[in-house]
C-alpha positions, -999 to +999 in steps of 0.1 A: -471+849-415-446+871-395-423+894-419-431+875-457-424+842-437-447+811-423-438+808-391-452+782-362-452+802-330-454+766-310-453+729-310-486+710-315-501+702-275-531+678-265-559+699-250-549+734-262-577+745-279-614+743-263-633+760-295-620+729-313-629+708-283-663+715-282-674+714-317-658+678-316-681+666-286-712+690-300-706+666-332-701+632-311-734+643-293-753+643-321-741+607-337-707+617-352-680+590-349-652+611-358-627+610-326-607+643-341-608+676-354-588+707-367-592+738-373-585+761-400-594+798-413-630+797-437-622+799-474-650+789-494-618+775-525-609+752-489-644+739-486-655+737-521-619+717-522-626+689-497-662+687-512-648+681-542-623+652-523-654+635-516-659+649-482-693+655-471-700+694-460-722+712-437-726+747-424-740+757-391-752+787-376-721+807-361-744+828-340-770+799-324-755+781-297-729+758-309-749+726-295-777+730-312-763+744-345-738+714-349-770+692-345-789+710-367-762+710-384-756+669-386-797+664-388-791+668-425-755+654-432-748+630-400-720+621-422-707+652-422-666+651-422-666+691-427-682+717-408-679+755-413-695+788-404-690+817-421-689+841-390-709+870-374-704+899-359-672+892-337-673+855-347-645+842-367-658+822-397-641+788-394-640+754-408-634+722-389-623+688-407-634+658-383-620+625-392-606+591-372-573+606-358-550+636-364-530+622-392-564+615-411-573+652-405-539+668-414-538+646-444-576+658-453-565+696-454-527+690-470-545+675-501-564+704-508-540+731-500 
């Protein structure tokens, strides 16, 4: 938001955002199948929303490593298609929608918001 008015401050690029990166290959580590990911600010309406769609949700610990909290994580939900923290002390709380490419993703979040 930039003066009352959405505004997208740059085209979409491959590779531009590590954070996303690497809770994508924390979650392939651990068994998830899901080849993509997004990224969008925690809202608990958002996640209750995509539960609600069907998806399956699971937090993880935004102050353990990011490794070992995805797996801990996926232990219980390996299904998961949603994952979230709700941040920490300089963390950002987050939520990441995983799903078989970028138009599944996209469409996963548009429904719900």
């Amino acid at each position: 938001d930039v003066g009352g008015q959405a505004t997208v401050p740059g085209d979409p690029e491959f590779g531009v955002s590590q954070h996303v990166a690497n809770v994508l290959l924390a979650a392939r580590a651990t068994g998830s199948e899901a080849p993509a990911a997004l990224n969008v600010a925690y809202d608990p309406d958002i996640v209750d929303a995509l539960e609600s769609k069907g998806l399956t949700v699971a937090a993880f610990d935004a102050e353990a490593s990011l490794e070992a909290s995805i797996a801990a994580a996926l232990d219980g939900t390996p299904d998961a298609d949603v994952l979230y923290q709700t941040g920490a002390m300089g963390i950002e709380p987050i939520v990441y929608i995983l799903g078989s490419d970028a138009v599944t993703v996209a469409e996963r979040l548009r429904s719900v918001t």
